[in-house]
C-alpha positions in Angstrom: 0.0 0.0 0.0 1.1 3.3 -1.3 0.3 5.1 2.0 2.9 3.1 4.6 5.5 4.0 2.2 4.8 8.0 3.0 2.9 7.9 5.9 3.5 6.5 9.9 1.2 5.6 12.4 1.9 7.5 15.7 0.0 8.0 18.8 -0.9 11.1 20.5 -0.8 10.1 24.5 -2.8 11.7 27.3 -1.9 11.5 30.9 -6.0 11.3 31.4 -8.8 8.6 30.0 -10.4 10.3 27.3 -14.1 10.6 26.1 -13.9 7.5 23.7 -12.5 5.9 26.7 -8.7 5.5 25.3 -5.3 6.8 26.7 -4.5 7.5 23.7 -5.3 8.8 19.8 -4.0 7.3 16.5 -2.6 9.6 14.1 -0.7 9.4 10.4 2.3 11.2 10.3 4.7 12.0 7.5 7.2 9.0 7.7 10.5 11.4 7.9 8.2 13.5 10.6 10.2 13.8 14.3 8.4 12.7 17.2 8.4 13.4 20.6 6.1 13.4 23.6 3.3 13.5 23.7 3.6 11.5 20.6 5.0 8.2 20.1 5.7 5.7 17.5 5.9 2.7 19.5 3.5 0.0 18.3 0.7 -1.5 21.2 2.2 -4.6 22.8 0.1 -7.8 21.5 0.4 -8.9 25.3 -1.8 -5.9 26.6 -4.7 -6.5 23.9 -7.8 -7.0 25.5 -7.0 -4.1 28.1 -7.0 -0.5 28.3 -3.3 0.6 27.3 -1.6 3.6 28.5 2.0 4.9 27.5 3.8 5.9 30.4 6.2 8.8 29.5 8.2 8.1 33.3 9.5 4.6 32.9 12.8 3.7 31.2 14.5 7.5 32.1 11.6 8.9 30.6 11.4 7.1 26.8 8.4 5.4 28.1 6.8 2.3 27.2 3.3 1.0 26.8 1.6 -0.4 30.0 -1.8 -1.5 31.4 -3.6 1.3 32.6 -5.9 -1.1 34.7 -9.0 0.5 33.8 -11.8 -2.2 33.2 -12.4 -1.8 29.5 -16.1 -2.3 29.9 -15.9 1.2 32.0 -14.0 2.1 29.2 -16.6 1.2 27.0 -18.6 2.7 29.0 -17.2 5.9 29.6 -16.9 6.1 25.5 -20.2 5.5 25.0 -21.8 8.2 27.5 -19.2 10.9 25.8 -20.9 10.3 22.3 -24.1 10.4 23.9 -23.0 14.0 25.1 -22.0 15.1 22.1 -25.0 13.3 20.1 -26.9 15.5 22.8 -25.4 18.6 22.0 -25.7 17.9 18.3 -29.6 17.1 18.8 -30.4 19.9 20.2 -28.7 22.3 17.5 -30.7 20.8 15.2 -33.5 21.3 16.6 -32.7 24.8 17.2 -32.0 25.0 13.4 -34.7 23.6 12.3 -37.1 26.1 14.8 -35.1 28.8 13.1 -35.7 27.5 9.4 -39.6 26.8 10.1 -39.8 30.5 11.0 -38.1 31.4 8.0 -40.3 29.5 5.7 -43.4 30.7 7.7 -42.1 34.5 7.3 -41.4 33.7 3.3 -44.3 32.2 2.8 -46.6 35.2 4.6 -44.0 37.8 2.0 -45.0 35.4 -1.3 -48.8 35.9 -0.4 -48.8 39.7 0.2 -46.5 40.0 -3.1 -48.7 38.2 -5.1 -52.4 39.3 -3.4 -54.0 40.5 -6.4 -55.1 44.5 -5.9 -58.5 44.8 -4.8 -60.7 46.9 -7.0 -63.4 48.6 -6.0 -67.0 47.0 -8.0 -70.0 49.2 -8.2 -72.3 48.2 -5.9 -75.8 46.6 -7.6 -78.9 46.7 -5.9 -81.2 43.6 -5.4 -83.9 45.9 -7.4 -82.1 46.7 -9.9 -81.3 42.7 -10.1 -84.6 41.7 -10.2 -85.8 44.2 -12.7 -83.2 43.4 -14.9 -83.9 39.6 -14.0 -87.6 39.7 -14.9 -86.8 42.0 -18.0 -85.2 38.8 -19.4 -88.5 37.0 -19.3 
């Protein structure tokens, strides 16, 4: 593949659990790119699959090496799932806010459209109901 010949996988490490849950971020980086903390290049150890995987920056004189973070990964999970809630929240509610804003839009338009195109009243003369029957029984 093209792409892992320009391109390297790094990760962008956080001292804190974040809202999907992870330690950490997964990024592509330019493959001559220099990196340095908070970013690493250091693959995930197969042995801590199946856990919640942390880099910590202090061990080995501070290169740092992946390690079990000991968080249960169904909190993880967990945690992950009620931070996309939040933000599937957040984005329900500015929709709804939009969509509140674009019904009064169409409602103002659409009062606009039928004042511009209310045909101009014009005054009839006024017929009396004699007049009407006289000319009515004039036909006969």
């Amino acid at each position: 593949m093209a792409e892992t010949d320009t391109y390297k996988q790094v990760f962008m490490t956080y001292p804190v659990q974040q809202q999907d849950g992870l330690f950490y971020t997964v990024y592509y980086i330019p493959q001559d790119a220099v990196v340095q903390y908070p970013m690493t290049d250091q693959p995930i150890p197969d042995e801590l699959k199946g856990t919640v995987p942390k880099y910590d920056w202090q061990i080995d004189g501070g290169v740092g090496k992946w390690v079990d973070s000991k968080v249960d990964p169904n909190t993880a999970e967990i945690s992950a799932l009620k931070g996309i809630g939040a933000i599937l929240g957040k984005q329900l509610a500015s929709a709804v806010a939009a969509a509140d804003q674009a019904n009064k839009a169409v409602a103002a338009l659409t009062l606009q459209v039928a004042q511009d195109i209310k045909p101009p009243v014009t005054p009839v003369a006024p017929t009396s109901t004699a007049t009407s029957a006289a000319s009515t029984s004039e036909n006969k």
